[in-house]
N, C-alpha and C positions, 0 to 999 in steps of 0.2 A: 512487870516489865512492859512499857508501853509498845506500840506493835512496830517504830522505825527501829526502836535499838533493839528490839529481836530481829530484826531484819539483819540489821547491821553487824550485828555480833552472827550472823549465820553465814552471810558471806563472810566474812573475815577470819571465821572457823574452818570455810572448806577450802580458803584460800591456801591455809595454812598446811590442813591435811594434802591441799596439792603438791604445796611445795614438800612437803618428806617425802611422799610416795616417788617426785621427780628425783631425788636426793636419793633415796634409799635404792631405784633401778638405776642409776646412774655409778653409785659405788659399791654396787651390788658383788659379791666376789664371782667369779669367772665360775661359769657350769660346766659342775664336773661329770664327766661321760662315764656310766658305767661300764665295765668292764665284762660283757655276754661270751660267759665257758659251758661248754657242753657237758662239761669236766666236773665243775662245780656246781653243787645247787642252791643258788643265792639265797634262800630263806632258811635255809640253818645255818647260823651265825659259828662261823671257823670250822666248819664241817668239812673231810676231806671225803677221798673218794672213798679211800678203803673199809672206811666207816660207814658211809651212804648204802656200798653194794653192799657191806654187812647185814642193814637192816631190809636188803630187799627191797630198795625204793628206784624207783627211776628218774636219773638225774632229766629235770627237764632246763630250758633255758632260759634266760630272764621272759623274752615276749610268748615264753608257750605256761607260763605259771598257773598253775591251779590245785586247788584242793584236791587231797585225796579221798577218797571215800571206803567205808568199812561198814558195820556193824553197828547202827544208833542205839543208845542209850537214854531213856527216855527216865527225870529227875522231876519229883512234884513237890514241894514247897508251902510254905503259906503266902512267898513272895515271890516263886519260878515257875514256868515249866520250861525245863531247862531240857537242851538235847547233847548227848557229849559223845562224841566220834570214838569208836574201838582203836583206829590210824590216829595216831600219835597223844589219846585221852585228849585232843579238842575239845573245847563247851564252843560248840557251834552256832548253837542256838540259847537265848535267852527271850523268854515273855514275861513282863512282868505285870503279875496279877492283879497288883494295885494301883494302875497308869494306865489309863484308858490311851488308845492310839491318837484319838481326837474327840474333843467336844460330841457331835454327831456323830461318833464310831463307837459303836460298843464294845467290838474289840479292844483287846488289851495290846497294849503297848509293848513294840519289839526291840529291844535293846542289839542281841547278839544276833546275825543272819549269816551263814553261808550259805543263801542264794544269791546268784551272778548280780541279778537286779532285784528289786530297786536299791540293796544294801550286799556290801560282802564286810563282816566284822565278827571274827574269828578270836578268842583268846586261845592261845600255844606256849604251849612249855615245851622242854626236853634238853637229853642232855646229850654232850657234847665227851667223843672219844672213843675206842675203839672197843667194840662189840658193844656201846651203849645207845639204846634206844633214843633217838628223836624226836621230834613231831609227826615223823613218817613210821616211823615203828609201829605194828603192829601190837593190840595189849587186847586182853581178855576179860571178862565181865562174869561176875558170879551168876549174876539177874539181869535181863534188858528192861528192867524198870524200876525202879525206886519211888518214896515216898515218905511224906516227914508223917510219923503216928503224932494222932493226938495225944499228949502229956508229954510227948516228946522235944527236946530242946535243941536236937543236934540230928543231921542224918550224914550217916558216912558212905559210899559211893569211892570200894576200893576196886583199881584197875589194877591187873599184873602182866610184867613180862618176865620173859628168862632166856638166857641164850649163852651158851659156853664157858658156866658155869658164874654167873652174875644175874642176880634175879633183881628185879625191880617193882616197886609197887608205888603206883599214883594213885596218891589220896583225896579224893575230893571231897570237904567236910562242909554240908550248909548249916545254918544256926536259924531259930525262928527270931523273925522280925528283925535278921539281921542281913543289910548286902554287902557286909564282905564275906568272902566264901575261904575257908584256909585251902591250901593248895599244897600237899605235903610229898616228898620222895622218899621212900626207904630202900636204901641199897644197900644189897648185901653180897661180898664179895665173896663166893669159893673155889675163887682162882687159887692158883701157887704164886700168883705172883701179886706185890699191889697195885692198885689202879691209882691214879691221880682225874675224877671227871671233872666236868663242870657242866654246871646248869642255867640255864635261860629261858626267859619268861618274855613275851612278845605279845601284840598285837597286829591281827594284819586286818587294814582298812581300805576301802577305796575314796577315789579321789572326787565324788561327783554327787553323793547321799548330804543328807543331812545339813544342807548349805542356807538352810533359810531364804528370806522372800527379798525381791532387791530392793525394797523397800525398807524391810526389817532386816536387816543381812546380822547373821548368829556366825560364830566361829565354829567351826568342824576340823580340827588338825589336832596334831599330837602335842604334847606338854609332858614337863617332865619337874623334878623338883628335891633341890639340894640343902644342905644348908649355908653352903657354901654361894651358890648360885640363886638361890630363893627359888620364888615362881616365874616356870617361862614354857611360853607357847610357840609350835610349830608348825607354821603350815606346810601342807603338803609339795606345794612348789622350793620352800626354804630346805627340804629333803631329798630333793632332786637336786639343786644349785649344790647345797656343800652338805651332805650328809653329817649324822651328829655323830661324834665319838667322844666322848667323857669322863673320864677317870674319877670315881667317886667313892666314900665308904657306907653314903649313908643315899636316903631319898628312895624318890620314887619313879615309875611313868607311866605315864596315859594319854588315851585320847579320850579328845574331848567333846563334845556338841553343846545344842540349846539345852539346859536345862538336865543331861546328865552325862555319866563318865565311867570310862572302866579304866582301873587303873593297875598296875602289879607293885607289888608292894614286896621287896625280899626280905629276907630275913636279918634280924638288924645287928650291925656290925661287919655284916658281908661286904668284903671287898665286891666291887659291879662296875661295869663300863657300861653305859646309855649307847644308845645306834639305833640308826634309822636306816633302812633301805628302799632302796624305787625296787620295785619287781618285776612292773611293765609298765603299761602307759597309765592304766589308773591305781594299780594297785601300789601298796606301801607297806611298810614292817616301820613301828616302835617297839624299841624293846630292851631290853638288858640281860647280860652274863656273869659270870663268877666262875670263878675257879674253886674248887672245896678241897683240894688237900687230896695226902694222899692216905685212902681205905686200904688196909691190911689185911693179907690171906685170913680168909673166917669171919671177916668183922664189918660189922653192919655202919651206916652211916645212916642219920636223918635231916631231911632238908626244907624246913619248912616255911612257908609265902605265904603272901594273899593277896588276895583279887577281890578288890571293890568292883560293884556292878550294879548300879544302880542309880537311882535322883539324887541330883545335889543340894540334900537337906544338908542343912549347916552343923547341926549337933553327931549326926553319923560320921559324916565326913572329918570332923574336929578326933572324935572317939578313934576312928580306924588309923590313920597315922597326921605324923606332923605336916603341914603344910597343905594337905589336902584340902581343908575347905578355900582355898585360894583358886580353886576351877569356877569356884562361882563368882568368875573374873568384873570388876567392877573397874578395872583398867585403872590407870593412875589416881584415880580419886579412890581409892578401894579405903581410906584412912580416912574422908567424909561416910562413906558408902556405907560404910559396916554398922557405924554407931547409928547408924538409919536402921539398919534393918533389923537392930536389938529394940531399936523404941517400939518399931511398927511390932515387931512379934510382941513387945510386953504388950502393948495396947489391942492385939486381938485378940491376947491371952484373955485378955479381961471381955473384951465384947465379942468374942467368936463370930466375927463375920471381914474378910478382908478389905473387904468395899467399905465398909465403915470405918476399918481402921489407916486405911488411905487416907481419908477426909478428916480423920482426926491429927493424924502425924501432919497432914497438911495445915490444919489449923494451928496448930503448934510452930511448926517452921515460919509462918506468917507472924505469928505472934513476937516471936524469936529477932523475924528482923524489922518489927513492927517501925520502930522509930528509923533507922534506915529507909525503910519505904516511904516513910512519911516528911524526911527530909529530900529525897526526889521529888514526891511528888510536892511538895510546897513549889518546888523553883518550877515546876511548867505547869502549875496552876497560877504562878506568876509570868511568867511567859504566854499563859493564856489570857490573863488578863491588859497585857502589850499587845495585842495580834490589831487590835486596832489603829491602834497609833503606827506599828510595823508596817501596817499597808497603805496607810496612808506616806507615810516616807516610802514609802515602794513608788506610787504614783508620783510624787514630788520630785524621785532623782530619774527614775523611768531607769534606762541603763546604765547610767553610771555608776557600776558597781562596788567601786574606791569608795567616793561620799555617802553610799547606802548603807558600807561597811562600817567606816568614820559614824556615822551618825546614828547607829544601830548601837556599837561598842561606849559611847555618849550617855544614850538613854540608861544602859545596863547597870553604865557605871554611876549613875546621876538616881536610880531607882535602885540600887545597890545586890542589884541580879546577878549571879554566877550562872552564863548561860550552858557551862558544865557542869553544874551544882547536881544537875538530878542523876550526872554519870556514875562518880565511885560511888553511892550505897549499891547500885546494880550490880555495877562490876562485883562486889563484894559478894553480892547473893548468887552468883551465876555457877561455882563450882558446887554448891548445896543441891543447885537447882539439875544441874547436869549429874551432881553423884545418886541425885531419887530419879534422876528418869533411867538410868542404866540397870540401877538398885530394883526397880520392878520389874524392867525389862528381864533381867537375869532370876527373879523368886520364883521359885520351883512351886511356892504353895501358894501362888497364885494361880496355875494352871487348873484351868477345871476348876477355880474357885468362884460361886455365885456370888451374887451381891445382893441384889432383886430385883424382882419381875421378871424380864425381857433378859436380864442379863444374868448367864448360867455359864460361864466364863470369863474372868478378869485380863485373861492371856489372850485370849480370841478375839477378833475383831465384831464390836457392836453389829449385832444381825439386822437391826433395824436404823443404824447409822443416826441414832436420837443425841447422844451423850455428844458426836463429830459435828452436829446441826447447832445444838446446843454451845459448842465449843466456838463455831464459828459467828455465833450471834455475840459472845462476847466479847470477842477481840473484833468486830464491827462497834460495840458501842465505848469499846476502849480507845479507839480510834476520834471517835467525839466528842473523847472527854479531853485527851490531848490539845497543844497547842494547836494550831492549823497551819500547814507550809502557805510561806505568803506567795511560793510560787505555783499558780495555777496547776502545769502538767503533773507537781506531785503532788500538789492535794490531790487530783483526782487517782493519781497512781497509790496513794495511801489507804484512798476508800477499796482500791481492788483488790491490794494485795493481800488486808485479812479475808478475804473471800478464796482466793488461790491456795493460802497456807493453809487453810481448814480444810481441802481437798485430802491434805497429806494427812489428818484425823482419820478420818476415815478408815485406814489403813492401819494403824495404831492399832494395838491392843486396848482394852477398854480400859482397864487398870490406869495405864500410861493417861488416856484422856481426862480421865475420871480426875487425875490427879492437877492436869494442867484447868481443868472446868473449874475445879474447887478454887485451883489458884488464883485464876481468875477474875470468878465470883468476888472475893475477899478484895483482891486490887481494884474490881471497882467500887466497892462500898469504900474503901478507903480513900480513895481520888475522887469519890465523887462531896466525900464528906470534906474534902481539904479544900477541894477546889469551891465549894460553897463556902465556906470558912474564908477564904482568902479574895472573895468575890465580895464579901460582905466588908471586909475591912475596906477595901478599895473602892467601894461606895463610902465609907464613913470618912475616909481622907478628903476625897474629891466634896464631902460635905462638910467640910473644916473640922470634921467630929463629932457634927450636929447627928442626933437621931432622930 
């Protein structure tokens, strides 16, 4: 793509996102106020009072919300170190052992935090009814640590309560080299009378982590997913405006970020309503409930979920339920995006290195619209071959821009040039080109993946800014191979502006560069091969044909 019609087509892109974002606050629905009881405690979803004071908890207010604190439970893994709260069996905390925090961090990578700052991201369950245990409930621990044994496939991580003749046991089950976690209830009733509870599974997140760079801006809000509704994402402000409430049998919810996701997954066939709540000013709740029926004096019930927690690898995410690998959102081109990102896996499959397999899936896609690009670039390598004659009728009409038009459209049509000829193969290539720049942006197995040398991150931004220097030398000499504006101010405005746009490389992930450099590269071996080619004819005209 030569470097005015990426210009052109980039303003006219954010022209467009203006106008929705104008559009979408303009019919935005009316923000609804919540409703702050001293009475009620907003983060147990249909929790009344005489249930709350049951479990001993203290109703706080929407602006005084916070976690409660107990007895830590400390879970070791081949993929966690997981912490899980005695007050309400919380997984607090998540580390995950195979996800370094950053390039130059050694540390491992923190998924789950309830600390204030820099993250609060809490999974909560509990259930719902009277004398039944909540998120605030107190439960009790055989051991305050766990640990998966080697030869071991499974570690169970059971919590118990009990109180007025209803006992309750939370089952946390981890699997190796797996991150969904089951998340199981067994209740057993020995009342005289029966119970009818219901159970809910939440996330609570703040509004201010995990937002990406504003440069790179990444989504951090909640999602959720039907089959009825497909996939859909929610930000944290669309939570505050009109809170979600949903009536579903099936699906799931989560929050989401860069690159991973926790999600609750109920048990399937459960009837479940989706909801979101504001808590306070940064805080939030996604989550869903069910009603289970009613448990019979003597008789146990079992209720069991799961909790994805982990990176959005595409094969885990497909295995653990429906719909879920759609967090590794490629936005409306997701139907370009995906059959990308099967080629690029099959193709590192075979040469184990990502950076290679970039440049290979990109030599392919070149290949792919080989002749398309080659029908562009013919018509402004014939338009390049006019730029003489165009300025000389530029000096001939001076400003009379009517007869410079007339006599321009003359030439086009007398040398039989479409001077739009080189637009739709572009236009044609440009959702391909927009669903692989999203497509790397969003691969998880690109982060932390080397390439060589210098470069020990595909996800990171080039440490030595070589691959952004590089980028920017190309779309400088793609610029001279182009026709030339016959008006002065923007030829020179055309020499500057690849120089400005390679600023914004820089900033880019390598990966991302790596792929626009390749592309590059190949368009000008191609334009510069067409444009000699069509240089050569137009010498053999102008000589009757004589060689």
């Amino acid at each position: 793509m030569d470097t005015r019609r990426l210009i052109l087509f980039v303003i006219f892109s954010m022209s467009i996102l203006m106008l929705w974002d104008a559009w979408q606050r303009q019919h935005a629905p009316a923000e609804v106020v919540p409703q702050v009881s001293s009475n009620i405690d907003n983060s147990v979803p249909g929790q009344t009072v005489s249930a709350t004071t049951a479990n001993n908890a203290v109703l706080p207010s929407e602006g005084d919300y916070k976690l409660l604190t107990g007895q830590r439970i400390s879970v070791t893994t081949d993929l966690y170190n997981a912490v899980i709260e005695t007050t309400g069996g919380d997984l607090r905390r998540l580390e995950l052992l195979k996800h370094r925090a950053a390039e130059n961090d050694k540390s491992n990578f923190i998924l789950l935090d309830d600390a204030a700052k820099p993250m609060t991201y809490v999974a909560q369950t509990g259930l719902i009814g009277t004398d039944l245990p909540s998120h605030k409930a107190v439960f009790t621990s055989a051991a305050p640590s766990y640990q998966l044994q080697d030869g071991k496939d499974s570690l169970e991580v059971r919590l118990s309560w009990a109180g007025n003749g209803i006992t309750v046991d939370k089952i946390y089950t981890f699997h190796r080299n797996k991150y969904a976690i089951d998340v199981n209830y067994e209740i057993k009733n020995d009342t005289a009378s029966a119970i009818t509870p219901a159970v809910y599974y939440q996330i609570v997140h703040d509004n201010e982590s995990n937002q990406g760079s504003k440069l790179m801006p990444t989504f951090t809000g909640g999602s959720y997913y039907t089959e009825a509704t497909k996939f859909k994402k929610l930000k944290f402000a669309n939570m505050e405006k009109e809170p979600l409430k949903l009536d579903t049998n099936d699906g799931w919810v989560g929050l989401l970020q860069h690159y991973f996701v926790g999600a609750w997954i109920p048990k399937d066939g459960l009837a479940r309503e989706f909801y979101t709540k504001k808590l306070n000013e940064h805080m939030f709740i996604i989550g869903t409930k069910s009603t289970l029926g009613s448990i019979a004096p003597g008789a146990s019930l079992n209720v069991p979920a799961r909790l994805f927690a982990g990176p959005q690898i595409q094969k885990d995410l497909k295995e653990t339920a429906p719909g879920l690998e759609y967090t590794v959102d490629y936005g409306w081109l997701t139907v370009v995006a995906s059959p990308l990102f099967w080629l690029l896996s099959k193709i590192h499959g075979v040469v184990g290195n990502w950076g290679v397999a970039i440049i290979l899936l990109t030599v392919l896609i070149k290949a792919a619209f080989f002749k398309l690009s080659a029908t562009s670039y013919r018509s402004m390598a014939k338009m390049r071959e006019l730029a003489p004659r165009l300025q000389a009728m530029k000096e001939k009409f001076g400003d009379d821009k009517q007869k410079m038009q007339q006599a321009m459209m003359e030439m086009y049509k007398k040398e039989k040039i479409n001077p739009m000829g080189g637009c739709l193969p572009i236009v044609v290539q440009i959702p391909v080109f927009i669903s692989l720049y999203w497509m790397l942006l969003g691969t998880i197995e690109l982060r932390h993946a080397p390439f060589f040398g210098w470069i020990h991150d595909l996800s990171a931004i080039d440490p030595y800014y070589i691959l952004p220097i590089l980028m920017g030398a190309t779309m400088i000499i793609q610029t001279y191979l182009n026709p030339p504006p016959t008006d002065p101010i923007q030829a020179k405005v055309m020499k500057v502006m690849p120089v400005v746009f390679s600023v914004f490389f820089f900033f880019f992930p390598a990966g991302l560069v790596l792929y626009w450099l390749v592309n590059n590269v190949l368009s000008i071996t191609q334009q510069w091969y067409i444009n000699k080619t069509i240089h050569a004819e137009t010498l053999l005209q102008k000589s009757g044909g004589k060689r």
